[in-house]
KEKOL-69943 format. One record per residue (C-alpha): residue number from 1; x, z, y. Coordinates in Angstrom, 2 decimals. Each point is the difference from the previous one (the first is absolute). Last residue first. Layout:
% KEKOL-69943
+------+---------+---------+---------+
! resi !      px !      pz !      py !
+------+---------+---------+---------+
!  NUM !       X !       Z !       Y !
...
+------+---------+---------+---------+
% end
This chain:
% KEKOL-69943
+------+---------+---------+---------+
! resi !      px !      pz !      py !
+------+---------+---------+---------+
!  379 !  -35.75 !  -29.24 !  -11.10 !
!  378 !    2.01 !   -2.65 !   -2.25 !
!  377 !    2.47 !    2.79 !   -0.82 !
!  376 !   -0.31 !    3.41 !    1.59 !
!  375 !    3.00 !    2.53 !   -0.38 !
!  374 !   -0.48 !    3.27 !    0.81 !
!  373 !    2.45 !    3.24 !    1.93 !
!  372 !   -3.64 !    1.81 !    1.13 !
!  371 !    0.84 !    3.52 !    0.96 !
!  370 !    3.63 !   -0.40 !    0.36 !
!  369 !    0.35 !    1.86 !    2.88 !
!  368 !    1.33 !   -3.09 !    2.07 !
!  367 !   -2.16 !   -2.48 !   -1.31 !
!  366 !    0.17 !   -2.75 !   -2.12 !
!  365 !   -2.06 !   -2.97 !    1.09 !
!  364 !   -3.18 !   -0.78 !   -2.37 !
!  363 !   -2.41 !    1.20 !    3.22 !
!  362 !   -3.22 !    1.05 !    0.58 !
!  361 !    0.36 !    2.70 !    2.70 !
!  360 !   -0.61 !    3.65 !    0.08 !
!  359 !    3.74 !    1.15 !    0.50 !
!  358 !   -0.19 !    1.45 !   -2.84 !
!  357 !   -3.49 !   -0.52 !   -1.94 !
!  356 !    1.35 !   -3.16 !   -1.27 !
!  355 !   -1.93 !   -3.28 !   -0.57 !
!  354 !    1.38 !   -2.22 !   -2.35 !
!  353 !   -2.02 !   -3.68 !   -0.05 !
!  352 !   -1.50 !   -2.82 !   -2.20 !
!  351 !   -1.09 !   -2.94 !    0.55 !
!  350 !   -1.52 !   -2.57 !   -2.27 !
!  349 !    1.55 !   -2.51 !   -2.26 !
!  348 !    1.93 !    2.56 !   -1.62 !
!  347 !    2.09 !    2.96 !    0.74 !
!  346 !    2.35 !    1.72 !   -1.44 !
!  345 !    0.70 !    3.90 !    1.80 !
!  344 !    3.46 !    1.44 !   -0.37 !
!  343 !    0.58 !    3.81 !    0.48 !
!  342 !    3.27 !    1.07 !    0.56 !
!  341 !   -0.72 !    3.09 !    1.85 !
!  340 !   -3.84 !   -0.09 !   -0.02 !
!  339 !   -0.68 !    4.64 !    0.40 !
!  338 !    4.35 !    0.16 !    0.02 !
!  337 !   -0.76 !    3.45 !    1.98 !
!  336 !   -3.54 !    0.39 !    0.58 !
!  335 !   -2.87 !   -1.20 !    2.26 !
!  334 !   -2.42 !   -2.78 !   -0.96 !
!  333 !    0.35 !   -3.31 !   -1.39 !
!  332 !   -3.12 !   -2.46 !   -0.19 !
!  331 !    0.68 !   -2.92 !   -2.44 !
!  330 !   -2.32 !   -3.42 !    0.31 !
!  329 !   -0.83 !   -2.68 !   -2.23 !
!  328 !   -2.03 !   -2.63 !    0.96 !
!  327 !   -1.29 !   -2.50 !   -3.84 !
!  326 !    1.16 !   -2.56 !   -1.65 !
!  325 !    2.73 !    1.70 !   -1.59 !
!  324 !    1.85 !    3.35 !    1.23 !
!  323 !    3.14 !    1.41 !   -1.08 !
!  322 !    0.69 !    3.59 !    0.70 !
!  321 !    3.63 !    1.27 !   -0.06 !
!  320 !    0.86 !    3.98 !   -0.49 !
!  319 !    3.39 !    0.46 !    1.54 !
!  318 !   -0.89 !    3.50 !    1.69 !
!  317 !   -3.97 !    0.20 !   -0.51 !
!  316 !   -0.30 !    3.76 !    0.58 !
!  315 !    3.58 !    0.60 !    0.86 !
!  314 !   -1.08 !    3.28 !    1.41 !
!  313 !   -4.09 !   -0.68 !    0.98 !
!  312 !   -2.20 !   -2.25 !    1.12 !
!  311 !   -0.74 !   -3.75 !   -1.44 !
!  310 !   -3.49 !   -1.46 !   -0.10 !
!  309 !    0.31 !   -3.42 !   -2.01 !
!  308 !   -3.29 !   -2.80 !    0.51 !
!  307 !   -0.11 !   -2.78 !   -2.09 !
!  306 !   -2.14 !   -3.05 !   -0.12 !
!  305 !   -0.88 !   -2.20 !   -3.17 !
!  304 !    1.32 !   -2.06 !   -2.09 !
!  303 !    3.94 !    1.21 !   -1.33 !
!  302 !   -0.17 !    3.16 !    1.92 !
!  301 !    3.16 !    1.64 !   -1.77 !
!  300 !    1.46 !    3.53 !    0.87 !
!  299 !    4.09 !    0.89 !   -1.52 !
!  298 !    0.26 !    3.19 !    0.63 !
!  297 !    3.82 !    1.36 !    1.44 !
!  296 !   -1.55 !    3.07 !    1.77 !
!  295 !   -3.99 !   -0.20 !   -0.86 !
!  294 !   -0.60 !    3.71 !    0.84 !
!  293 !    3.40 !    1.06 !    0.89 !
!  292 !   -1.68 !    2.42 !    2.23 !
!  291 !   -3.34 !   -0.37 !   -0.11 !
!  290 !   -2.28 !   -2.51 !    2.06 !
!  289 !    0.33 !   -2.66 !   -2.93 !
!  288 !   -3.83 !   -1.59 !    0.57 !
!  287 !   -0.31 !   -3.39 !   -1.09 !
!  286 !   -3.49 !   -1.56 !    0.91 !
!  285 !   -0.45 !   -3.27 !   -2.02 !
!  284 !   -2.31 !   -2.71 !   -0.16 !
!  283 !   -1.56 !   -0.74 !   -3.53 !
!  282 !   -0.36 !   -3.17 !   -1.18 !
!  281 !    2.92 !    0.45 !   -2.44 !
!  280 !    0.83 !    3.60 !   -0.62 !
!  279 !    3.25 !    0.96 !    2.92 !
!  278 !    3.29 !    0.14 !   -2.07 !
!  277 !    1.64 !    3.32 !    0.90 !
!  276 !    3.92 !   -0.14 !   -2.05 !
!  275 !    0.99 !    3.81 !    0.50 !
!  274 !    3.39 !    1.58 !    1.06 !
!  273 !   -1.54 !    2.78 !    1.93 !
!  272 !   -3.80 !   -0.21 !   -0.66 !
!  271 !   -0.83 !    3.29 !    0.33 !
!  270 !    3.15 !    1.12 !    0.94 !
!  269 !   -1.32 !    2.80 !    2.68 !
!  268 !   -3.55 !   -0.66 !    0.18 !
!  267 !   -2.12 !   -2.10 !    1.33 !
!  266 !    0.56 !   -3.42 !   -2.27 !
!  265 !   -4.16 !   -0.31 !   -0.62 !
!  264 !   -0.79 !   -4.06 !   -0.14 !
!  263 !   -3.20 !   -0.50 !    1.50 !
!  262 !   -1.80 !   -3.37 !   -1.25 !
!  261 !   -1.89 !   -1.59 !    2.98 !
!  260 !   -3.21 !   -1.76 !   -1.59 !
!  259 !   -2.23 !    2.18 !    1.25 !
!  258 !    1.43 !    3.41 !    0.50 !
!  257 !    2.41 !    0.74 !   -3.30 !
!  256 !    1.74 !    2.39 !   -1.42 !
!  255 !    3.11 !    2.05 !    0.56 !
!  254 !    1.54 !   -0.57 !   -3.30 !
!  253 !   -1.05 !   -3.98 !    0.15 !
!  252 !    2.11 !   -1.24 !   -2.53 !
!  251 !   -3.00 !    1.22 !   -2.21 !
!  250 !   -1.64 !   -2.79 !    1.16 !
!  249 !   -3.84 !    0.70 !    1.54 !
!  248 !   -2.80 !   -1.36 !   -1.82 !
!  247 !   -1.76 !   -2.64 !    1.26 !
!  246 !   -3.84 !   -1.02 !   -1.58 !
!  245 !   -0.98 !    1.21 !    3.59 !
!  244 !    2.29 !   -0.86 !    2.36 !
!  243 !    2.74 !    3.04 !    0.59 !
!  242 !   -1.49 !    3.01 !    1.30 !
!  241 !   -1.01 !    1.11 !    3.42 !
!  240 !   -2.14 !    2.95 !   -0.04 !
!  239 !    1.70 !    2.81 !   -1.91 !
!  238 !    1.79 !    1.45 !    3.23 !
!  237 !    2.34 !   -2.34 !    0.42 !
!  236 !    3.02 !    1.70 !    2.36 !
!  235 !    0.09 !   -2.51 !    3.72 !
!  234 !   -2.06 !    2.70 !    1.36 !
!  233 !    2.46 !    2.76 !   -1.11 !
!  232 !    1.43 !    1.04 !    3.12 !
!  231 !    3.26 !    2.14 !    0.00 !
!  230 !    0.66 !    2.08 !    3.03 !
!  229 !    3.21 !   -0.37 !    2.40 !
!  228 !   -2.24 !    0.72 !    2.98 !
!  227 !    0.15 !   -3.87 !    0.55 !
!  226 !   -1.94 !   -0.66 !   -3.25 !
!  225 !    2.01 !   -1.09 !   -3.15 !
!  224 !   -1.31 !   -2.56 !   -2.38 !
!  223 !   -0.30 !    0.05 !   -3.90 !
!  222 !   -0.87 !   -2.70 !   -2.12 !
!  221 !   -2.01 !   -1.16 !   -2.92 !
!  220 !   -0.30 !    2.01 !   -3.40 !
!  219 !   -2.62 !    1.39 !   -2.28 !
!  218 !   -0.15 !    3.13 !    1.97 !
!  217 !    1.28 !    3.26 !   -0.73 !
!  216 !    2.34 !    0.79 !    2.67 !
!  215 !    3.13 !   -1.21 !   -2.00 !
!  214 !   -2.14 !   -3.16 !   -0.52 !
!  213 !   -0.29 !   -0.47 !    3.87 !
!  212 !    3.82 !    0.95 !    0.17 !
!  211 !    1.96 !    3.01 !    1.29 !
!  210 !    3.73 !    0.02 !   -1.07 !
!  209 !    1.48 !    0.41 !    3.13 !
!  208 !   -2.93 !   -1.83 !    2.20 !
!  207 !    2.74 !   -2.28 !    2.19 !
!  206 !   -1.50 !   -2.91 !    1.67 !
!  205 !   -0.30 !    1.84 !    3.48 !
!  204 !    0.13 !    3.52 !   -0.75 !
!  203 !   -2.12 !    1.54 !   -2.32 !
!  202 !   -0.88 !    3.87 !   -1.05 !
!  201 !    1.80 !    1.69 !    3.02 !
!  200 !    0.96 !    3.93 !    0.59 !
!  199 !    0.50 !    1.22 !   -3.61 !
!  198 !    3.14 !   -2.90 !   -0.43 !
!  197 !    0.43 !   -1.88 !    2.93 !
!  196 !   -0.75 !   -3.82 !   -1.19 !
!  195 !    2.28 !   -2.43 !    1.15 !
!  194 !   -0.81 !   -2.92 !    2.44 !
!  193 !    0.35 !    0.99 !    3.17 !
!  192 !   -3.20 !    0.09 !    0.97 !
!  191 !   -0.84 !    3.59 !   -0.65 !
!  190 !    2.74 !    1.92 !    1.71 !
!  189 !    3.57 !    1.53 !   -1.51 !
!  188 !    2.44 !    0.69 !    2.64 !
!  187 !    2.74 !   -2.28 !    0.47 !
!  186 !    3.44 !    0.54 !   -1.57 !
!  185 !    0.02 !   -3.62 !   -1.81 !
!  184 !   -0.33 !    1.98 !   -3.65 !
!  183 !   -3.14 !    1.10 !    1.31 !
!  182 !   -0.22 !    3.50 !    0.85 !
!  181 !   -3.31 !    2.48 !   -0.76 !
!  180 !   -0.17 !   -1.48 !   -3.59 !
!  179 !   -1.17 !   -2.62 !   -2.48 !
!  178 !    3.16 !   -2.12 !    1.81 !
!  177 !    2.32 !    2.06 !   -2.45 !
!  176 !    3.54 !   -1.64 !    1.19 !
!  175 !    1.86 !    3.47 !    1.13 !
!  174 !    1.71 !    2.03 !    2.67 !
!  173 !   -2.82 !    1.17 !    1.47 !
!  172 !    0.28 !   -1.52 !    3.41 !
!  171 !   -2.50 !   -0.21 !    2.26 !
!  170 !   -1.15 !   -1.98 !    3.26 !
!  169 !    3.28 !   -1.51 !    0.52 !
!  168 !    1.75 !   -1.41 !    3.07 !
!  167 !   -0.65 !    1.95 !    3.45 !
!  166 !    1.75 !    2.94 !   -1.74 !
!  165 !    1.95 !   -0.38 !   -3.64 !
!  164 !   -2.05 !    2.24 !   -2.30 !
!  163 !    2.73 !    0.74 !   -2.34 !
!  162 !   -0.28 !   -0.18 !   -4.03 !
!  161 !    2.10 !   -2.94 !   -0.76 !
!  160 !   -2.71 !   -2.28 !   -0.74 !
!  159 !   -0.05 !   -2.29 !    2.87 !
!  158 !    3.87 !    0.28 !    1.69 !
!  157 !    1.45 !    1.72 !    2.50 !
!  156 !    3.77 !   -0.73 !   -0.30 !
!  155 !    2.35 !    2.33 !   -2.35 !
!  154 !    2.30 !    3.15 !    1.82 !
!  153 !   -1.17 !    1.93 !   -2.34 !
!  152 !   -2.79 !    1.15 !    0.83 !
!  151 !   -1.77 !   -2.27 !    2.61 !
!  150 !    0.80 !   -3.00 !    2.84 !
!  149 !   -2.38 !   -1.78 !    1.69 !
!  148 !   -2.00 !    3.10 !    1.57 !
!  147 !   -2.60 !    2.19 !   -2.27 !
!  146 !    3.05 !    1.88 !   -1.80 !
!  145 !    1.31 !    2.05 !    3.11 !
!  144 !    3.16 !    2.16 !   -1.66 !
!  143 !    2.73 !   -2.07 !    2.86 !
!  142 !    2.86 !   -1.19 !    0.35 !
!  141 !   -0.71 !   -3.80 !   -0.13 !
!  140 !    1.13 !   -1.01 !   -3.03 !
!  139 !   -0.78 !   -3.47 !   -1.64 !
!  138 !    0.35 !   -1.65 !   -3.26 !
!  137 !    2.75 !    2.07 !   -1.53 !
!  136 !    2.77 !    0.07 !   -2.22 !
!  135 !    1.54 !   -4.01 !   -0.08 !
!  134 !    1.09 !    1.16 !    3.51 !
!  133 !   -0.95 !    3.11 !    1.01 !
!  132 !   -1.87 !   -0.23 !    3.36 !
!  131 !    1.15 !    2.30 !    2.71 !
!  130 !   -2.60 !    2.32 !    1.44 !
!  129 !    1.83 !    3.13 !   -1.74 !
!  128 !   -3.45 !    0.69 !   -2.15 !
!  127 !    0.43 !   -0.73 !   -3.32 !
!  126 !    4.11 !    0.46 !   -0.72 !
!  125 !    3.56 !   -1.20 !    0.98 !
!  124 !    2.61 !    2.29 !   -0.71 !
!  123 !    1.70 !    1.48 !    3.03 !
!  122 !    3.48 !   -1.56 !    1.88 !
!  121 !   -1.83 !   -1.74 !    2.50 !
!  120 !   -1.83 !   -1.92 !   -3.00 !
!  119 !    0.68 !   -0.06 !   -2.89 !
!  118 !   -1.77 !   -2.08 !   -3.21 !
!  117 !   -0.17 !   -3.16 !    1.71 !
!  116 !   -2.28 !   -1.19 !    3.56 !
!  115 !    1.82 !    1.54 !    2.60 !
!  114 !    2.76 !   -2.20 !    0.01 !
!  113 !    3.11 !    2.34 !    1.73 !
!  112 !    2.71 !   -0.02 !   -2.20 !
!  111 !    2.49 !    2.53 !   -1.50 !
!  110 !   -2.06 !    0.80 !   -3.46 !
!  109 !   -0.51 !    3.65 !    1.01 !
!  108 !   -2.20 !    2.43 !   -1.82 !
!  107 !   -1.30 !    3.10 !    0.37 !
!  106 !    2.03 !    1.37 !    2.58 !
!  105 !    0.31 !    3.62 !    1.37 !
!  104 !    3.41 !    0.20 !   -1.26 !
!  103 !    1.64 !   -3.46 !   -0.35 !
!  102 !   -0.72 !   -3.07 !   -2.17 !
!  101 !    2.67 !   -2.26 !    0.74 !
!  100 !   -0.73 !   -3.68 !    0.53 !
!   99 !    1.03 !    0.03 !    3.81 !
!   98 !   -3.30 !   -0.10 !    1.06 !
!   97 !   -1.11 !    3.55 !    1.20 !
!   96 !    3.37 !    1.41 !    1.79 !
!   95 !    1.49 !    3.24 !   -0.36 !
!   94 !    1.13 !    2.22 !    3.02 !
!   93 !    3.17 !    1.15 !    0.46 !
!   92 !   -0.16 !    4.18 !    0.22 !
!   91 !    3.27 !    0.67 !   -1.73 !
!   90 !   -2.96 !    1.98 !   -2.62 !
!   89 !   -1.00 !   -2.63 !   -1.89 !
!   88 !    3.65 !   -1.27 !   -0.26 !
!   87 !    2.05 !   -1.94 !    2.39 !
!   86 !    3.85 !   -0.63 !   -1.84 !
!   85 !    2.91 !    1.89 !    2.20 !
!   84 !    2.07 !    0.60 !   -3.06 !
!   83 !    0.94 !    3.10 !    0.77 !
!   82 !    3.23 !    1.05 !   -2.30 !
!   81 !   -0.37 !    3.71 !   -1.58 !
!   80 !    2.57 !    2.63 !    0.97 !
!   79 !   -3.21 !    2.10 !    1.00 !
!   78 !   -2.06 !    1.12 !    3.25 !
!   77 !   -1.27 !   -3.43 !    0.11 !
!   76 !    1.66 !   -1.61 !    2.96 !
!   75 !    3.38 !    1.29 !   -1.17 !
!   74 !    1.66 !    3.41 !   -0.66 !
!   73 !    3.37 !    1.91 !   -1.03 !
!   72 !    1.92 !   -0.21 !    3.11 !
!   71 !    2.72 !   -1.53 !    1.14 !
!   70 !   -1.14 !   -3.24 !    1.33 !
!   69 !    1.62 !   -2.89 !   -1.96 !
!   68 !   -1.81 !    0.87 !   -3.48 !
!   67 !    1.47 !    0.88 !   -3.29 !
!   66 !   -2.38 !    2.63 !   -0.67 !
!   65 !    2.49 !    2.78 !   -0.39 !
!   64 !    1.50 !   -0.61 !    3.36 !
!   63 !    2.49 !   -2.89 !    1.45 !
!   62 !    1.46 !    1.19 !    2.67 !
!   61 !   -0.99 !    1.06 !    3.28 !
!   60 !    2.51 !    3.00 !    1.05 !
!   59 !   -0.78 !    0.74 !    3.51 !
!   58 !    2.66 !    2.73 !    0.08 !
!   57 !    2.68 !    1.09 !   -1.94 !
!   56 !    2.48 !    2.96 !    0.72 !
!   55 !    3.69 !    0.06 !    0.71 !
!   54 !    0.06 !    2.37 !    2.84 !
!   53 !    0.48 !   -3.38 !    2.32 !
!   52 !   -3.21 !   -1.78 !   -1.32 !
!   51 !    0.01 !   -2.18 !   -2.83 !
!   50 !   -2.75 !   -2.97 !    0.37 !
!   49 !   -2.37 !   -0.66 !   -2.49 !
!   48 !   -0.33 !   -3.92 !   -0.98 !
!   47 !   -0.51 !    1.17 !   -4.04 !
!   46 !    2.12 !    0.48 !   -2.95 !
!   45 !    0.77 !    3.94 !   -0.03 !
!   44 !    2.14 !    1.09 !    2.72 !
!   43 !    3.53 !    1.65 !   -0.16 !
!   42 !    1.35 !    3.13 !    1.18 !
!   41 !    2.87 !   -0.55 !    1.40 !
!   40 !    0.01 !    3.21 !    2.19 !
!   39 !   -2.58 !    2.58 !   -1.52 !
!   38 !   -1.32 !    2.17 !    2.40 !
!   37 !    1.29 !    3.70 !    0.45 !
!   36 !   -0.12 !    1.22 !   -3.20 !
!   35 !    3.48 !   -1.78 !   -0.27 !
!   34 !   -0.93 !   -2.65 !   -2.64 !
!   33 !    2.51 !   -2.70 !   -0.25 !
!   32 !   -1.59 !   -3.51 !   -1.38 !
!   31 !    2.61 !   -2.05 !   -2.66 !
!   30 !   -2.88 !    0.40 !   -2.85 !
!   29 !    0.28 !    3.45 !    0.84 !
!   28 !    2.89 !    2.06 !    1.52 !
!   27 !   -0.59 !    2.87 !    0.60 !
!   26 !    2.30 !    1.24 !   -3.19 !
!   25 !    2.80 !   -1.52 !    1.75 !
!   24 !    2.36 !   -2.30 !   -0.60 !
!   23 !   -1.80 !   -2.91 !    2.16 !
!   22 !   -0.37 !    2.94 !    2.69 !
!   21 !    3.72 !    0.53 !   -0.06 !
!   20 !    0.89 !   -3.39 !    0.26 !
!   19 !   -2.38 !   -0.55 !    3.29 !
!   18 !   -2.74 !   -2.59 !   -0.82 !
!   17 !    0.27 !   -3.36 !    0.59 !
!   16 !    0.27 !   -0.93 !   -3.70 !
!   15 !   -2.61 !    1.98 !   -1.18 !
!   14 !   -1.97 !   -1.59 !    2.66 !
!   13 !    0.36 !   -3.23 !   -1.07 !
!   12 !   -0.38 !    0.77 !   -4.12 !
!   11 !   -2.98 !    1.41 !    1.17 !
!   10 !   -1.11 !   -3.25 !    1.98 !
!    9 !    0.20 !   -2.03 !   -2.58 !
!    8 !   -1.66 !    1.82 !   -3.14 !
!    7 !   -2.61 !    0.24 !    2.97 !
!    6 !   -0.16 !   -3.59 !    0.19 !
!    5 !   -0.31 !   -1.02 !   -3.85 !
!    4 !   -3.08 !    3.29 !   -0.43 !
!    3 !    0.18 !    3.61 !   -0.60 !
!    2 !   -1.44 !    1.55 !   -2.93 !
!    1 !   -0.23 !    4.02 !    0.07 !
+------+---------+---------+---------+
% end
């Protein structure tokens, strides 16, 4: 067997000590004389044991196969492996959401506290968490009720998103068709507001979609609209009032004529979009451009005589100027998005006015819905 240094030393001790006989003996063994009776001299392996009077060892704590200080072969985890001490998931230390680590259980964690970015409390910020997403969202309010201010989403209640927001809006279809149930404003369709509901109105205020006296089979003159939203004909010529005799009526006149007003037909979509509308000298004019884009960017001249323009309709006289001589000029705009937008009425030595349908007033002031944006000069 291997002995260590200090046992090398004590052997050669005891071989010393012992009796001459024993050291020449075939007991003898590594200087240690074995009697059978107890070995005298016997000598310890390298440790703090103790030797007792027969010669034998006890307490030995020396080093052991492990090369630890306690004599055995085993440490805090059952192995000769060094503990560390570190906490793990399992030490039983808690983790901590917001210190920039994303831990079990946690979906994200950017280590502060603003509940407005991408994470908040350690989850991912999403449509419904009652915090408002910066730069994301408009709104969130937790909850799936789309009639109160804030919708799908997480976007403000808004005209035209789709929502019926309560106590606020009448309707909301979602789209800009004013011929329908929903008016582009979210209030309920009605006769006297100015557009005609398709299959449930035939007129509505100054707007006759594309009906006309001449559409209806009468020489010409114009069209009003009863308060049921009904057109009357009365001011139509029925064959009875023509031009002077000797007079025939100008061609210019596509609508006809009722006396010696000249009816210039523009109802229907683009009729006159673009056009140059000079009114036949000694003639008054009645301009009618109730169709969408129906005299949009027309160019209408009243160089002697008076002029009346009847606007209604998408863009129906958008930018279209009318110039008037000697005589009153007046433009009537009804209902519809961009109906007089940009319109400019030239007046001359007489008066002339705008009068818009919405608000009903007579006014040359833009206004806020952009129903009659004009520009009078010398009016």
């Amino acid at each position: 067997m291997r002995i260590g240094r200090t046992a090398r030393t004590l052997v050669v001790v005891a071989w010393l000590a012992a009796p001459t006989s024993c050291r020449n003996s075939d007991a003898c063994k590594f200087g240690i004389c074995d009697t059978g009776a107890g070995s005298v001299g016997e000598v310890p392996d390298e440790g703090t044991g103790t030797e007792t009077s027969s010669g034998s060892l006890t307490g030995g704590s020396g080093p052991d196969d492990d090369g630890d200080a306690t004599g055995d072969d085993d440490d805090a985890t059952g192995d000769d492996s060094v503990d560390t001490g570190t906490p793990t998931s399992t030490t039983g230390v808690p983790t901590a959401c917001g210190d920039g680590v994303v831990d079990p259980g946690e979906e994200c964690d950017d280590a502060n506290s603003t509940s407005t970015d991408a994470c908040i409390d350690c989850r991912n910020a999403v449509c419904g968490d009652a915090f408002v997403h910066a730069g994301v969202e408009e709104c969130d309010d937790a909850n799936a009720d789309d009639t109160d201010g804030c919708v799908a989403d997480c976007k403000l209640a808004t005209c035209g998103d789709g929502f019926v927001q309560a106590g606020v809006e009448a309707c909301d279809d979602a789209n800009e068709d004013n011929a329908d149930g929903c008016l582009d404003t979210c209030a309920a369709a009605a006769c006297g507001d100015g557009f005609v509901h398709e299959g449930v109105e035939a007129c509505d205020g100054v707007d006759f979609g594309t009906a006309s006296c001449h559409g209806l089979g009468q020489p010409g003159g114009a069209l009003a609209c009863g308060e049921t939203c009904t057109i009357v004909t009365d001011g139509c010529v029925c064959g009875t009032d023509q031009p002077p005799t000797g007079t025939e009526c100008p061609a210019e006149c596509t609508g006809g004529c009722v006396g010696t007003t000249c009816i210039i037909d523009c109802a229907s979509i683009g009729a006159c979009e673009g056009a140059a509308i000079v009114c036949p000298s000694g003639w008054d004019c009645l301009v009618h451009c109730q169709a969408n884009s129906g005299c949009r960017n027309a160019t209408i001249a009243c160089v002697e005589t008076s002029c009346d323009v009847v606007c209604a309709g998408v863009n129906a006289c958008q930018n279209a100027v009318t110039t008037c001589g000697s005589g009153l000029c007046n433009v009537s705009c009804g209902n519809g998005p961009g109906v007089c937008s940009g319109l400019e009425l030239v007046c001359g030595p007489n008066a002339g006015s705008v009068f818009c349908a919405s608000p009903q007033t007579e006014t040359v002031t833009p206004l806020p819905d952009g129903q009659c944006s004009c520009t009078a000069v010398g009016c």
